[in-house]
C-alpha positions in Angstrom: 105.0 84.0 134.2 102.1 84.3 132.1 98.7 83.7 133.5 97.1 79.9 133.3 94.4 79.4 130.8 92.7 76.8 129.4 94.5 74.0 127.5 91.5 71.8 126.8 89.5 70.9 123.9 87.7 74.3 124.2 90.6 76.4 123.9 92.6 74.4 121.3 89.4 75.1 118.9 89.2 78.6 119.6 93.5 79.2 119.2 92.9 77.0 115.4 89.9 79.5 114.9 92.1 82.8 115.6 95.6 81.9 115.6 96.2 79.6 113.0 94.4 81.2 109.7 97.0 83.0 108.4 99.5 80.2 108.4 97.3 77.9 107.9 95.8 79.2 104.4 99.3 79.2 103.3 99.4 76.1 101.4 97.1 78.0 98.7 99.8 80.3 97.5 103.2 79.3 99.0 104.1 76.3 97.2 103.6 77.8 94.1 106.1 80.8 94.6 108.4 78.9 96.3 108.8 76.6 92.9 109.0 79.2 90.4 112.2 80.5 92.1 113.8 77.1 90.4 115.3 77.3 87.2 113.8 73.8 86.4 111.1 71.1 87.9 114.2 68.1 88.7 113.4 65.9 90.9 116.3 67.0 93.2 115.3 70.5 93.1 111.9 70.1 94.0 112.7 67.8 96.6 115.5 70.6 98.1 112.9 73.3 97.6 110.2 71.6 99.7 112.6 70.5 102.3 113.5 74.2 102.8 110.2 75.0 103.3 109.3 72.1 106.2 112.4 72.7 107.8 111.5 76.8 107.8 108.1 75.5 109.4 110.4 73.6 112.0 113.0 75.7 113.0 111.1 79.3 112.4 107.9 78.7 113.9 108.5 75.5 116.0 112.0 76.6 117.2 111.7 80.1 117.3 108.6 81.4 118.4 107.1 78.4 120.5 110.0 77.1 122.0 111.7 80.3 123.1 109.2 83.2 122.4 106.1 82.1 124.1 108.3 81.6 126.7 109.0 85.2 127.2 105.4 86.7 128.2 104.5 90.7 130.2 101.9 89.2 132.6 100.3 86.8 130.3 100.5 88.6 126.8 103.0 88.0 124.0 103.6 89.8 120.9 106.2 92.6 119.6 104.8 95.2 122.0 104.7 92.9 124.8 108.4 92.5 124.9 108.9 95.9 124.2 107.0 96.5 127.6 109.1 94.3 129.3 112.5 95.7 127.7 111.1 99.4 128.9 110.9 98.2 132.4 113.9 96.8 132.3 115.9 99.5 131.2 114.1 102.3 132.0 116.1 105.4 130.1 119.4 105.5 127.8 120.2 105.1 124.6 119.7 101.3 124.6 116.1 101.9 124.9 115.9 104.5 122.8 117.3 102.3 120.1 114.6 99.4 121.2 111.8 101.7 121.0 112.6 102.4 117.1 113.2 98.6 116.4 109.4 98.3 118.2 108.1 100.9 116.2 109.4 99.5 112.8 107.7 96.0 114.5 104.7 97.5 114.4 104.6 99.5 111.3 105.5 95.7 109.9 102.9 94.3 111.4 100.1 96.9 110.1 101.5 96.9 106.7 101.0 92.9 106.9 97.1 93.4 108.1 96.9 94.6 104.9 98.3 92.3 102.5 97.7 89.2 103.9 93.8 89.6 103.7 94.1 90.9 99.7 96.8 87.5 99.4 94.7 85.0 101.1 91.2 85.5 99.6 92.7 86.5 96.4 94.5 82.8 96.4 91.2 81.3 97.4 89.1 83.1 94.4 91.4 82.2 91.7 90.6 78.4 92.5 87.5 79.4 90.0 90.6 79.0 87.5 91.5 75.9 87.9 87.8 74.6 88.3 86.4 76.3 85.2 89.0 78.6 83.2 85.7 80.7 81.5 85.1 82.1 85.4 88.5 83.6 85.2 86.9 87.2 84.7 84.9 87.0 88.2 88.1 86.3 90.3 88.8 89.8 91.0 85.2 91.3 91.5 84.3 88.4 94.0 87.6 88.8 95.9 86.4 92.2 96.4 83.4 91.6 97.2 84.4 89.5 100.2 87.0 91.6 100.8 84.1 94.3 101.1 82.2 92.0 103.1 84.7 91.1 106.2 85.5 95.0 106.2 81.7 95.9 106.7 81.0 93.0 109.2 84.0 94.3 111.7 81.7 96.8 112.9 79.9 93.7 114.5 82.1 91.8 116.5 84.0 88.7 116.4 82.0 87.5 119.2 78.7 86.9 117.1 80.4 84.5 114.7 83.7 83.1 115.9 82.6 80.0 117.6 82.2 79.4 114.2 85.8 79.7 113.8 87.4 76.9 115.3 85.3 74.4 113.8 86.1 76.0 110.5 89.3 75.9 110.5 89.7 72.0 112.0 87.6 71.0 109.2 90.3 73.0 106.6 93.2 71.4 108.5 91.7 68.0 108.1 91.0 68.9 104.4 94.9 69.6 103.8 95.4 66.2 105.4 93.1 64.3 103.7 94.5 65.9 100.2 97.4 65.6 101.0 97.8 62.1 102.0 96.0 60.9 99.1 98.3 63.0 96.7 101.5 61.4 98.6 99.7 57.9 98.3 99.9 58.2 94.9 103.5 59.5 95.1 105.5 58.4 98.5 108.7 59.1 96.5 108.1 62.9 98.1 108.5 61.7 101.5 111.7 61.6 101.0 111.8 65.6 101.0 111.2 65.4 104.8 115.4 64.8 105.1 117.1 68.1 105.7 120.2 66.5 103.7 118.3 67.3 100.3 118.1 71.2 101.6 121.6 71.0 101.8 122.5 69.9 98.5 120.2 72.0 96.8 122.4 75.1 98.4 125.8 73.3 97.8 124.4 72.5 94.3 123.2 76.2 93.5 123.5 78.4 96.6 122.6 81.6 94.4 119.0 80.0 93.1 118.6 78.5 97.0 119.5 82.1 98.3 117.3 83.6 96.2 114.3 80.8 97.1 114.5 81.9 101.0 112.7 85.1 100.0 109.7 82.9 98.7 110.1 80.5 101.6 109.4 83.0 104.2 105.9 82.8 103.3 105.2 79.5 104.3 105.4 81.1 108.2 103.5 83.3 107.4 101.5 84.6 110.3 104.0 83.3 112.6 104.0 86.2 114.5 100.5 85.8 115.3 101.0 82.9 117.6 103.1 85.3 119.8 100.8 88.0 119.7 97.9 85.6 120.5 99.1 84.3 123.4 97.1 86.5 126.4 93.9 85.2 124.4 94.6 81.6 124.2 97.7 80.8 126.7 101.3 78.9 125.2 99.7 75.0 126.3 96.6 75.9 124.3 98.5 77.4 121.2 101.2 74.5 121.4 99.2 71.9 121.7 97.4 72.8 118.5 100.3 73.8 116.8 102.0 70.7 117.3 99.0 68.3 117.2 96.8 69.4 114.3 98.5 72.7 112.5 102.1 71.5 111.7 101.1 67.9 110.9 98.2 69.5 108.6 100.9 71.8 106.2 103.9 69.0 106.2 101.1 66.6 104.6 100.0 69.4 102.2 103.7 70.7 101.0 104.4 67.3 100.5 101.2 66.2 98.8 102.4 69.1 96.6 105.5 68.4 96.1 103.7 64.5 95.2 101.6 66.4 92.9 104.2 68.3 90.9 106.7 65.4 90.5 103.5 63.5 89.0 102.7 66.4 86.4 105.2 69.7 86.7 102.5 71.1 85.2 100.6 71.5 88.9 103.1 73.8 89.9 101.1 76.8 88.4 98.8 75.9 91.1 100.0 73.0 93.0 97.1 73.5 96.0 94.6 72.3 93.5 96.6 70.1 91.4 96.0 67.4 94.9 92.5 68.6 94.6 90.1 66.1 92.2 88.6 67.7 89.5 85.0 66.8 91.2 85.7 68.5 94.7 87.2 71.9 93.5 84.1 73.7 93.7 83.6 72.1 97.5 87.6 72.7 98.8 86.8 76.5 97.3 84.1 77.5 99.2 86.4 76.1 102.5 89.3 77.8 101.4 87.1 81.1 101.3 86.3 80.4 104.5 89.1 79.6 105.8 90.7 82.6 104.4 88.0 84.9 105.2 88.8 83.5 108.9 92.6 84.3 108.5 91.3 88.2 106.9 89.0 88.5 110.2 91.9 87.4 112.7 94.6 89.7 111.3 92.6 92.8 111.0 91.5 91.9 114.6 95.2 91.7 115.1 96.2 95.4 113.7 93.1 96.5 115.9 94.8 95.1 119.0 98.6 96.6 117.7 97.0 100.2 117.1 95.4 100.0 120.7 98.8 98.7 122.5 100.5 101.2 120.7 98.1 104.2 121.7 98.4 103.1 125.5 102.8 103.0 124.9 102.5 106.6 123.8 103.6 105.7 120.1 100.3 106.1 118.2 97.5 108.5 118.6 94.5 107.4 120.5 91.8 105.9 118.3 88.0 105.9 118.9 87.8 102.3 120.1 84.8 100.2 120.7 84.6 96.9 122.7 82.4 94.6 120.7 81.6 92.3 123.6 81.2 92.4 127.1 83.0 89.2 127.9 86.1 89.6 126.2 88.1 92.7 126.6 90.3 92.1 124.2 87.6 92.3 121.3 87.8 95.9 120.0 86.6 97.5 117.0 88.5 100.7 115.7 86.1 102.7 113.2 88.9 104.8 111.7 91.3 102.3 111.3 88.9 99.8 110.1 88.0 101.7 107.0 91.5 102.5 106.2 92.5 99.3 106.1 89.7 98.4 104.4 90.7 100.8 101.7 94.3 100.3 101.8 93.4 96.1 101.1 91.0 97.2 98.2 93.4 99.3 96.6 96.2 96.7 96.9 93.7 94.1 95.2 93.3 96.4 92.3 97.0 97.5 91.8 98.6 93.5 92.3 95.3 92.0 90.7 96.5 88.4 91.2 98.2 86.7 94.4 101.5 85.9 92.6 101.8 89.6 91.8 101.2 90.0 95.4 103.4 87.2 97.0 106.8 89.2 96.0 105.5 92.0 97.8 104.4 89.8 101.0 107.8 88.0 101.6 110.0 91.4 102.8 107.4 92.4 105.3 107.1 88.7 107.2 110.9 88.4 107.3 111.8 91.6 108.8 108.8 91.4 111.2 110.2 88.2 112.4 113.9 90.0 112.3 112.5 93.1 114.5 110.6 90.4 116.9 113.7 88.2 117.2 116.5 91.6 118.3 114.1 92.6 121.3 114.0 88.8 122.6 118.0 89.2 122.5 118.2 92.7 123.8 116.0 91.5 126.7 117.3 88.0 127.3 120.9 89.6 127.8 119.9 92.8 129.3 117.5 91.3 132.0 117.5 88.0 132.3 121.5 86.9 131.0 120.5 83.3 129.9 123.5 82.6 127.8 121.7 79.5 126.4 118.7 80.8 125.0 120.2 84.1 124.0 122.8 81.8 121.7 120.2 79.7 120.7 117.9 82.5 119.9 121.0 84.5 117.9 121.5 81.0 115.8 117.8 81.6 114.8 118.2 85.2 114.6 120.6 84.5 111.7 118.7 82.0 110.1 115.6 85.4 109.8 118.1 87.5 108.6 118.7 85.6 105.5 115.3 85.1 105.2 115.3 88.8 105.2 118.1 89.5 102.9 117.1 86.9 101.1 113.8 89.0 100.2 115.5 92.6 99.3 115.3 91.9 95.6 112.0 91.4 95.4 112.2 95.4 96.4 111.5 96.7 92.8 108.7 93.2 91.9 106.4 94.5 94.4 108.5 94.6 97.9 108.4 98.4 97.8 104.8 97.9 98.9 105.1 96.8 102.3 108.6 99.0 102.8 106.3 102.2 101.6 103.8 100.9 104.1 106.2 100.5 107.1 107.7 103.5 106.3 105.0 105.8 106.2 103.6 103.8 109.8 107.1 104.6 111.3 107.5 107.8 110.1 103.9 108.6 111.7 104.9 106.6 115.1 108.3 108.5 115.5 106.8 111.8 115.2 104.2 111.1 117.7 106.3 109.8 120.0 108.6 112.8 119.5 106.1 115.3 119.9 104.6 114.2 122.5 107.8 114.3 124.2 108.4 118.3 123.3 104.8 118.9 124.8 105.6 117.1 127.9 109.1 118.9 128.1 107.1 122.5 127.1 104.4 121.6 130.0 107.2 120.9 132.5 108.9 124.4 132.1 105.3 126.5 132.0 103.5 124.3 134.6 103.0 124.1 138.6 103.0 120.7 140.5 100.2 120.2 142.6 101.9 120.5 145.6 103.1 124.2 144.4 99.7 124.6 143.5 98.4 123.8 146.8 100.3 125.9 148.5 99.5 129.0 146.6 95.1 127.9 147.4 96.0 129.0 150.8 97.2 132.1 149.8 94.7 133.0 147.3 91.8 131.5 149.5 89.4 131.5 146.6 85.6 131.7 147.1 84.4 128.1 147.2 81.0 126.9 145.3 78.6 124.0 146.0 79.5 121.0 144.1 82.5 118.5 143.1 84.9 119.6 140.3 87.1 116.5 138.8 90.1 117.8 136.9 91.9 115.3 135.0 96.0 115.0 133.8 97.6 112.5 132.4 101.0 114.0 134.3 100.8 113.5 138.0 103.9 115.8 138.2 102.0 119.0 136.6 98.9 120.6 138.4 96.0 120.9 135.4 95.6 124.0 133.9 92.2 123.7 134.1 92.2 124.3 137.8 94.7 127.3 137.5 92.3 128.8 135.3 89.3 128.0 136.9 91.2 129.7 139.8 92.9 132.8 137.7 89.6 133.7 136.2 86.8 133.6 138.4 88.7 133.1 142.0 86.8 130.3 142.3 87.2 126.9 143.7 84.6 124.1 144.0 83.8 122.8 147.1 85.0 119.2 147.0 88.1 119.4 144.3 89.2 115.8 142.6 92.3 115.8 141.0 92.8 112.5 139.4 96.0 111.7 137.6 97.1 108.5 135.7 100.2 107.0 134.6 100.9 104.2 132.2 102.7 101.0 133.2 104.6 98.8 130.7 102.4 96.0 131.5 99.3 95.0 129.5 96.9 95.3 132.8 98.1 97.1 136.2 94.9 94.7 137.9 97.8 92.4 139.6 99.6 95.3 140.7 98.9 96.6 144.3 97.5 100.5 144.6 96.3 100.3 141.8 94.3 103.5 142.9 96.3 105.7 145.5 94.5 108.4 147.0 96.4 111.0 149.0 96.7 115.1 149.9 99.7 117.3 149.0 102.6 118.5 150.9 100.7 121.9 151.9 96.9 119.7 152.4 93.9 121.9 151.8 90.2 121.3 152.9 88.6 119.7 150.2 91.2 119.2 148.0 91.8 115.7 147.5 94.8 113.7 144.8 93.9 110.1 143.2 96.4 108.5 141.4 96.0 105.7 138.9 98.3 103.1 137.3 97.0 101.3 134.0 98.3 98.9 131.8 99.0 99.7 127.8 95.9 98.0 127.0 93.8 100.0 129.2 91.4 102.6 129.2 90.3 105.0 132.1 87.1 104.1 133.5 86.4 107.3 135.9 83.3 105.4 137.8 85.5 102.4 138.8 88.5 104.3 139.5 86.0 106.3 142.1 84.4 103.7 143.6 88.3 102.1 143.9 89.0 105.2 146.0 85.8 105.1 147.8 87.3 102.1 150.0 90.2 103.8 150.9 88.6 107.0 151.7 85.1 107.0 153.2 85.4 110.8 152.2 85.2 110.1 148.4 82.3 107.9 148.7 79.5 110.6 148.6 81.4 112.1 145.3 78.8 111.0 142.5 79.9 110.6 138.6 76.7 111.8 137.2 76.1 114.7 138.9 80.4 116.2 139.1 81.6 118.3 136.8 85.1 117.8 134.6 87.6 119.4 133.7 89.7 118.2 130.5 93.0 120.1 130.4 94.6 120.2 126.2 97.8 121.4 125.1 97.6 122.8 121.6 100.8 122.1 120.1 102.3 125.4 117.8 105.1 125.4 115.4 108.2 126.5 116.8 111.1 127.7 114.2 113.5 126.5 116.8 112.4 123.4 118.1 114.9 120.2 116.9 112.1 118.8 115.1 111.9 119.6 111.4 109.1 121.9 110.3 107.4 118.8 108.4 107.4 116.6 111.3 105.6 119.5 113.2 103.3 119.8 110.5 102.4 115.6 110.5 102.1 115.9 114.5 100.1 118.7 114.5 97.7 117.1 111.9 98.0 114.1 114.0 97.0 115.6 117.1 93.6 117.2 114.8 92.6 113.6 114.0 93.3 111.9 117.7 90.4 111.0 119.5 88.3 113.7 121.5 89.8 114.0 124.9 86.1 113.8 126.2 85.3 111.2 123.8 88.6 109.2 124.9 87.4 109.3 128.6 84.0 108.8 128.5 83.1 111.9 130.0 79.5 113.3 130.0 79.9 116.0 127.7 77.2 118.6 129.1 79.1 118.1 132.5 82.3 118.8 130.7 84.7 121.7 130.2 87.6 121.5 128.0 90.6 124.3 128.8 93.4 124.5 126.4 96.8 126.1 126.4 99.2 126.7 123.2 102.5 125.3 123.5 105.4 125.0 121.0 107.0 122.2 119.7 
């Protein structure tokens, strides 16, 4: 089970501040999409459109992913590459896992490509409220959607930590805003309570099940962001996140979509922009500056979101390793990744300029959410009847499964109106992640056949018995199985050997932390021991980083022996494969290519550890792919 945090008032602010901003800005663009799939603005079909869209809120995000997903946690977190941790545990090798890994890596993929079109949607959909306020500000729409845009890509650098107590309190005050607009609007029309009934869902699809087919692809966007109350869950805890969900969030969009709907059977004419047609014509300019808020908020949390994605991906071996920055000492889950920052950064820009409007941009958004949610929902089922075989929640989760995968098919023609975006997005991300995660496997099959393991290794000191020098070498593998080359060299070369010889190897659990786990550091000698020569083994979780001076001081208590061993005064030694191209490996000379130019722009090996690097030497060996 996941771990206890705090439910109070404390943490219900802070999940509204990060978890709810995406979903929560919906109401600017949603409703207005969703209508135009109509063919008219009758009373019954608004009234089946909106109910399609409360009862997606109900049984998408409400059914789906708090009543079953957040159920599911790996030690506390949630998310698509939580469960994919949990289903590698639990199946270990086969086929079955290979298949899960690809449906984890096209998760993912998804989940990038969204970072970067929910922020161009959301702040776009706030800007063009200078519109509806005063038509002649139409021409600065774009250029200040940039410049915000610009804005939350530049203050990344910084930190959420500086600013996102502000968060919370933000976003309570937008929620109450869609409340207070939205009861108003349904005061003047409670005819569009009457929308809340699924029945009129029902006859809208009986009545024209092609136009209501069609509509799911729009409807999908109104849970948008869904996925971010999974993913959020080791920050916040499931009590925290449902109680605001439930108490605050959900109430908050029914009142808006039907103070919408209100709006629009009042005048059809508010359905070019029914968010502001419950908005008085006095209070625009106010509601806009807390919609730009609230979506640069929702920008913030996502792009945080990608950061966090990349980094569990690195540590599951199925993204390169990215410089990464921890913007506050308190929370470790605050990172900042330069290179993927500015990329995204770009990426959104450009997306801004090609779409140049949110409607343009909504047709694109709907494919990504849906299959997201379709890749999220066939892990929970491959896990729930592969590990845990709870019949009821695997049927009840399937029944919801279907009900994403007409969302899903539902959004394939908007392909060729702007859904080729994300799908060029995702594919490029999964093509990337599949050949890393391929190539990486050839190196460690190529390192296997060429390499010693340490205990072979040791055995052949005692032979050699190699002239020993004053000092303490480190030498550090990522395989505990292979001996570093580093060492061999070292030995091969110069015959030499230092004095006290550290070879610390780690391994990478499919947990998000290996802190519960016991020996967490293992310190030990090989089958042939030799004087001096001493083996420490660490486990860390995918979200982990090695941090040489704890791991030591870790070992110190189980060896008094390592405890005179001093970080800034050793010497390391970094063994790197360089990967070559190979005419008959099984991987196609283009994938070598992208790996290869992959492996060039993955972090620094001595960067990645933290190493000193005038206490440093690198050794590298060629191997082919």
């Amino acid at each position: 089970m996941g771990q206890r945090r705090a439910a109070g008032p404390a943490g219900i602010i802070g999940a509204l501040g990060v978890v709810f901003g995406d979903i929560g800005t919906s109401p600017l663009y949603a409703m207005r999409t969703v209508l135009g799939e109509g063919d008219d603005l009758h009373r019954d079909t608004v009234y089946g459109l909106t109910s399609m869209v409360i009862w997606s809120l109900l049984l998408v995000v409400t059914g789906l992913y708090v009543s079953l997903l957040m159920r599911v946690d790996n030690e506390g977190e949630g998310g698509l590459l939580a469960l994919f941790g949990l289903l590698r545990r639990a199946l270990r090798n086969g086929r079955l896992l290979v298949a899960a890994t690809f449906v984890a890596m096209i998760g993912a993929a998804l989940f990038l490509g969204d970072s970067i079109i929910t922020p161009a949607i959301s702040v776009l959909s706030a800007a063009e409220g200078l519109k509806v306020a005063s038509p002649s500000l139409s021409g600065i729409v774009l250029p200040m959607a940039l410049a915000i845009l610009a804005g939350v890509f530049v203050l990344q650098r910084i930190g959420s930590g500086a600013i996102g107590r502000f968060y919370g309190p933000v976003m309570v005050v937008w929620f109450l805003l869609l409340i207070i607009t939205g009861a108003v609007s349904l005061a003047r029309g409670p005819q569009a309570f009457a929308a809340l009934s699924p029945h009129h869902a029902v006859l809208f699809a009986a009545k024209d099940p092609l136009t209501a087919f069609v509509a799911l692809g729009s409807v999908i966007l109104v849970v948008t962001g869904a996925e971010a109350l999974y993913a959020d869950l080791g920050h916040f805890g499931r009590a925290a996140i449902t109680r605001a969900w439930l108490g605050l969030v959900l109430p908050a969009l029914i009142v808006a979509y039907l103070g919408e709907t209100a709006a629009v059977l009042r005048d059809p004419s508010n359905a070019a922009n029914p968010f502001y047609g419950v908005v008085p014509s006095w209070s625009r300019i106010p509601v806009l500056v807390v919609a730009t808020a609230a979506t640069i908020i929702a920008s913030e949390a996502v792009i945080a979101g990608g950061f966090t994605v990349l980094h569990q991906a690195g540590g599951l071996g199925l993204f390169p390793y990215l410089r990464t920055r921890h913007t506050s000492a308190a929370e470790a889950g605050q990172i900042y990744l330069p290179a993927a920052n500015w990329s995204l950064g770009a990426a959104v820009l450009a997306i801004v300029l090609l779409f140049r409007n949110s409607e343009r941009l909504a047709a694109a958004y709907g494919l990504a959410v849906s299959l997201t949610i379709l890749t999220t929902v066939t892990l929970y089922l491959t896990l729930t009847v592969v590990r845990d075989h709870a019949r009821l929640r695997a049927t009840a989760g399937a029944l919801l499964g279907v009900v994403a995968a007409c969302f899903f098919a539902a959004a394939i023609p908007k392909f060729l109106s702007g859904g080729w975006l994300p799908a060029l997005i995702g594919g490029v991300l999964f093509v990337v992640m599949w050949t890393w995660w391929a190539g990486r496997a050839r190196l460690a099959q190529a390192r296997s056949r060429v390499e010693l393991s340490p205990t072979d290794f040791v055995r052949d000191l005692q032979q050699a018995e190699p002239t020993r020098v004053p000092g303490t070498g480190i030498f550090l593998t990522d395989d505990a199985a292979i001996a570093p080359l580093a060492l061999r060299t070292l030995l091969e070369l110069g015959h030499l050997l230092p004095e006290r010889v550290l070879i610390l190897s780690w391994q990478l659990a499919d947990t998000p932390t290996a802190r519960p786990h016991e020996n967490r550091v293992r310190v030990g000698e090989f089958g042939h021991p030799y004087d001096g020569v001493v083996s420490v083994d660490v486990t860390l979780g995918y979200q982990e980083r090695l941090d040489i001076v704890a791991v030591l001081h870790e070992a110190g208590k189980q060896d008094a022996g390592l405890t005179h061993i001093d970080p800034d005064t050793a010497y390391y030694f970094v063994s790197t494969p360089h990967p070559q191209l190979n005419r008959a490996s099984p991987l196609a000379r283009w994938r070598q290519r992208l790996f290869l130019l992959l492996d060039e722009l993955t972090t620094d090996r001595v960067v990645q550890l933290r190493l000193p690097r005038h206490r440093t030497v690198t050794v590298g060996r060629e191997l082919d792919l």
